[in-house]
C-alpha positions in Angstrom: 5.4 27.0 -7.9 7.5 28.4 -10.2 11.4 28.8 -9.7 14.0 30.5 -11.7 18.2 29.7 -10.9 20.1 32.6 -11.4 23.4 31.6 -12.0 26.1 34.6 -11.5 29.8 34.0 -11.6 29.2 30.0 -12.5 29.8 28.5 -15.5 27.7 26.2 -16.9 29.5 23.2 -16.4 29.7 23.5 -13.4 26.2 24.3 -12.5 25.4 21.1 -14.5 28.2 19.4 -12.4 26.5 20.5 -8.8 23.0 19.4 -10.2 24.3 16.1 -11.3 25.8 15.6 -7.9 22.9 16.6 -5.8 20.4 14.3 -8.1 23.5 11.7 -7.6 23.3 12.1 -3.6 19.3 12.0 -3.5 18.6 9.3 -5.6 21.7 7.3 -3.1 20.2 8.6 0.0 16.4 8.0 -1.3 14.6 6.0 1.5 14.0 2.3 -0.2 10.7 0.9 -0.5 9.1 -1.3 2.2 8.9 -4.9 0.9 5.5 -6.2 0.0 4.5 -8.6 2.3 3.5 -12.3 1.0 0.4 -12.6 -0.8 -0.3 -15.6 2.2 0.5 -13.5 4.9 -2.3 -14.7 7.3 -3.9 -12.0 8.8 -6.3 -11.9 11.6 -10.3 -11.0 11.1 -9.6 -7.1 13.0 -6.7 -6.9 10.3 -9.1 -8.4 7.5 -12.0 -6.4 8.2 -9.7 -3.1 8.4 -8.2 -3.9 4.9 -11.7 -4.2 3.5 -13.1 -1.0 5.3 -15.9 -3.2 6.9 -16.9 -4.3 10.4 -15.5 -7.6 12.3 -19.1 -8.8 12.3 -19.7 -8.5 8.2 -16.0 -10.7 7.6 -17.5 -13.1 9.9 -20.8 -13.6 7.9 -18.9 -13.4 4.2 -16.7 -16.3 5.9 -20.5 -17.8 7.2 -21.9 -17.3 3.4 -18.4 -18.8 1.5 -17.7 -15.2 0.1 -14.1 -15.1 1.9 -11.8 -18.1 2.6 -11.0 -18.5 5.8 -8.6 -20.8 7.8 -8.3 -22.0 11.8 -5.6 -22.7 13.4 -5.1 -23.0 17.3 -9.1 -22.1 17.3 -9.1 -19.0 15.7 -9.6 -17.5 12.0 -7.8 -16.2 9.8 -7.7 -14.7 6.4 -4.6 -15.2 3.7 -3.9 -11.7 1.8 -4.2 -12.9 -1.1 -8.1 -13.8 -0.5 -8.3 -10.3 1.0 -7.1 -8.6 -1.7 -9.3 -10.9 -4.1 -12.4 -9.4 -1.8 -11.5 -6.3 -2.4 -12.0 -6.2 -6.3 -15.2 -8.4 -5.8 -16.6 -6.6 -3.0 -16.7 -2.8 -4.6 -19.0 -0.6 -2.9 -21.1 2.1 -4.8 -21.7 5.3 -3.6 -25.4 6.6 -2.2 -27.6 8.3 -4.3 -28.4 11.6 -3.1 
């Protein structure tokens, strides 16, 4: 998109002057990032197989095989981020031949 600024009856300093403010009064009001969370953020097998794009049933056989840590607590398993996020550069899937 292009855009043109037509600028009748204003000087240029104070056009510049307006810009400056408005840039001033988005970059104040600019929404902050979300934290990241911690790398051993323990998340659950649902929240572990949605990260890697894969079923409940496949995170349970890579923790069966030793492909993906895995730690119990109270009786049930779960997954740091960080050995998540480790899965996801090791585990890259290819694409299908047509």
């Amino acid at each position: 998109m292009d855009s043109t600024i037509i600028s009748v009856g204003v000087a240029y300093a104070q056009l510049l002057e307006d810009v400056r403010a408005v840039i001033r009064h988005e970059l104040l009001n600019a929404p902050t990032p979300a934290a990241a969370p911690p790398a051993n953020d323990p998340l659950s097998i649902q929240e572990a197989a949605s990260m890697l794009g894969v079923t409940v049933q496949t995170v349970h056989e890579w923790k069966r095989l030793g492909l993906l840590k895995y730690h119990k607590l109270g009786g049930r398993s779960y997954v740091k981020r960080s050995d998540v996020m480790t899965a996801l550069q090791g585990f890259q899937r290819t694409k299908k031949s047509r």
